[in-house]
C-alpha positions as a Python dict, from the first residue, in 0.01 Angstrom:
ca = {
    (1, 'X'): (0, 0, 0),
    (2, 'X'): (91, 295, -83),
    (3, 'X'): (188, 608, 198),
    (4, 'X'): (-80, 843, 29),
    (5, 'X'): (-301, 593, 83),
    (6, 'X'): (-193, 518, 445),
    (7, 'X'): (-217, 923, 525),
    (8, 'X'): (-598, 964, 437),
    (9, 'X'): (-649, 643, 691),
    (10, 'X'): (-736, 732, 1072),
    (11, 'X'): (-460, 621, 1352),
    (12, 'X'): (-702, 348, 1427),
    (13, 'X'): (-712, 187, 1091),
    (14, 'X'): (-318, 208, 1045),
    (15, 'X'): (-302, -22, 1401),
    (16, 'X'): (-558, -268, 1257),
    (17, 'X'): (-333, -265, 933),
    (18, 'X'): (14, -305, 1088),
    (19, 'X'): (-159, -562, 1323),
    (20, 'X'): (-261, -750, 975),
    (21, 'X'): (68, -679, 822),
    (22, 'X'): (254, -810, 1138),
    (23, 'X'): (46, -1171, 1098),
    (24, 'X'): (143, -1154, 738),
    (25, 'X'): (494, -1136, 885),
    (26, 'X'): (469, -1396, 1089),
    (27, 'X'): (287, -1640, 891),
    (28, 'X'): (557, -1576, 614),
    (29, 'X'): (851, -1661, 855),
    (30, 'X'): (690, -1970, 911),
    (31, 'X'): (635, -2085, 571),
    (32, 'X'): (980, -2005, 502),
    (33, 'X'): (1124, -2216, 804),
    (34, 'X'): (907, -2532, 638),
    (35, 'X'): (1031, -2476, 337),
    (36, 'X'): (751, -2376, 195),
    (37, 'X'): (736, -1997, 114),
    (38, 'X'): (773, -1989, -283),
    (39, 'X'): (808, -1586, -359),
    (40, 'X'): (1033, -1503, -106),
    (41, 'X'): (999, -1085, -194),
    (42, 'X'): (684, -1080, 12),
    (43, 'X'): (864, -1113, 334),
    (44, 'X'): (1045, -775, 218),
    (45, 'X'): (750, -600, 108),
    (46, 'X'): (531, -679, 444),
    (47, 'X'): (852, -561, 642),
    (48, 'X'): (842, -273, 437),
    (49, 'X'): (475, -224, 436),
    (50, 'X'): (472, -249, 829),
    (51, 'X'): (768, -13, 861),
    (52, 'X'): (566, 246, 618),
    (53, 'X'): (264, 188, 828),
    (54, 'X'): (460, 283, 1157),
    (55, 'X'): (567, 591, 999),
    (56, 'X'): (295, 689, 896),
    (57, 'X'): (156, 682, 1265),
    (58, 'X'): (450, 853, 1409),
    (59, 'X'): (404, 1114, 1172),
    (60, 'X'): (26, 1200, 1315),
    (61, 'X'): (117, 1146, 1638),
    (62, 'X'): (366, 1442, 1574),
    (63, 'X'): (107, 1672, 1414),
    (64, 'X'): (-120, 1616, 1695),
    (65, 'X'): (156, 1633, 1961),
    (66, 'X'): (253, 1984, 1772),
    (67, 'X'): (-96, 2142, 1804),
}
């Protein structure tokens, strides 16, 4: 997902998203430990997608810490 489209999300969606990118996570680190995770690029891009996500949160926090 894209960070445009995280920004027009409230804080409360982004925590149900990194919580659903975090399960991605983990459910990928197990397939991968059985041998059994074929496209091994998703494990980067749900890292990636839950590092964007926190971002994204820290970011509002700081606009709503700042006003």
């Amino acid at each position: 997902m894209k960070a445009n489209e995280l920004r027009d999300k409230t804080p409360d969606e982004l925590r149900e998203e990194l919580a659903n990118l975090k399960k991605e996570q983990f459910n990928l680190r197990f397939q991968a430990a059985t041998n059994q995770l074929e496209n091994t690029a998703q494990m980067r891009a749900a890292r990636r997608g839950a590092a964007r996500v926190k971002t994204i949160l820290n970011q509002k926090a700081a606009e709503a810490a700042a006003e």
